[in-house]
C-alpha positions in Angstrom: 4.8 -14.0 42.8 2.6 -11.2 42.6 -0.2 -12.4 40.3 -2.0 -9.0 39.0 -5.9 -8.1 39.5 -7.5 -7.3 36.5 -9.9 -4.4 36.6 -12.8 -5.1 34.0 -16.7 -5.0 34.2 -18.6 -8.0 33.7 -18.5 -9.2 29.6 -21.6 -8.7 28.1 -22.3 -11.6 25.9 -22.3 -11.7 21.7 -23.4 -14.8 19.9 -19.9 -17.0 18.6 -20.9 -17.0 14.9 -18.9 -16.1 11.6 -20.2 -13.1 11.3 -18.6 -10.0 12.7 -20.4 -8.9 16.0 -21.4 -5.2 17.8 -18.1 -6.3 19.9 -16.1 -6.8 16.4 -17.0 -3.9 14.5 -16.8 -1.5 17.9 -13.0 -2.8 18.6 -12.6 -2.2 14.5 -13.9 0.9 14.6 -11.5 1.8 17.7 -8.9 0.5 16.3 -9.1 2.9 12.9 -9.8 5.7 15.7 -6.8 5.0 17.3 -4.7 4.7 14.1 -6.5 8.3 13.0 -5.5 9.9 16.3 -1.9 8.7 15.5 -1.9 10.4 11.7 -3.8 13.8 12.5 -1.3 13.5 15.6 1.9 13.9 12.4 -0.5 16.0 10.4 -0.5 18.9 12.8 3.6 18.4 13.5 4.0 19.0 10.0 0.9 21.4 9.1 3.0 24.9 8.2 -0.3 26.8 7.6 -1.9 28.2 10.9 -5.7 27.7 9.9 -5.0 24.3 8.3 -3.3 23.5 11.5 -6.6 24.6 13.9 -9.2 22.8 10.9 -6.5 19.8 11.6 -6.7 20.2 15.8 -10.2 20.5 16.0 -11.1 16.9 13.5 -7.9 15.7 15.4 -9.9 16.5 18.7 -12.9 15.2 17.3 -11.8 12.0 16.7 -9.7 11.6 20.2 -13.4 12.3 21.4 -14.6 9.3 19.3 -12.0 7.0 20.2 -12.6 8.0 24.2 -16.5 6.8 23.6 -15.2 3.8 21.9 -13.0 2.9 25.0 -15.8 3.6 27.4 -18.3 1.9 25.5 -15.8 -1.7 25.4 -15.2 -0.9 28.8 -18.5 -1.0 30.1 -19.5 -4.3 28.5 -16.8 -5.4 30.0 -14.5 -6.1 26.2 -11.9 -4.2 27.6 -10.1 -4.5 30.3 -7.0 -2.9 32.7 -4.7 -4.6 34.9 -3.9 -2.7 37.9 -0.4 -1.0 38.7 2.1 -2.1 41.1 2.4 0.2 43.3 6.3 -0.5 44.0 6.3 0.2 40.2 4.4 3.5 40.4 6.7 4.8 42.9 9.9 3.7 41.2 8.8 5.5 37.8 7.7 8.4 39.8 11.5 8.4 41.2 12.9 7.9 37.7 10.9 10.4 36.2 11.3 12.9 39.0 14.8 12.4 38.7 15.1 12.9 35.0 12.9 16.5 36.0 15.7 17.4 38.1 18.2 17.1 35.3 16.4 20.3 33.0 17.9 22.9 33.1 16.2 26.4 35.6 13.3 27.6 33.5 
């Protein structure tokens, strides 16, 4: 069995209490950044007016911005962490996926 490596940096350590810690309220705050991504992501689907839309694209940007820092930030103290990719798997979804580009029609 092919056990798989993480890929993480080493946890930097917040006091076990009750209380919510800087680890807590970061992975709150990126989960709301995530969930906001998600909604201005529908929002500018659905925005008919053209400056609405850009107002929409650039807080939409803004906050995909946020959530990036959020990421890096539980990344680097090691709060977040990655398992790497087969590479069998990488190059059978690369064939699948190739193969389903094959399949559009001539541009």
């Amino acid at each position: 069995m092919n056990q798989q490596q993480k890929v993480q940096n080493p946890e930097t350590q917040v006091p076990k209490t009750p209380q919510m810690s800087e680890r807590d309220f970061v992975n709150d705050v990126l989960a709301s950044e995530k969930y906001l991504t998600g909604a201005y992501s529908i929002a500018l689907n659905e925005a008919s007016n053209q400056g609405l839309y850009q107002d929409l694209a650039a807080i939409c940007k803004e906050t995909q911005d946020c959530q990036r820092t959020l990421y890096n930030l539980m990344f680097k103290n090691g709060w977040y962490s990655l398992e790497k990719a087969d590479q069998h798997k990488i190059q059978q979804a690369y064939q699948q996926y190739s193969g389903y580009l094959n399949q559009l029609p001539p541009q």
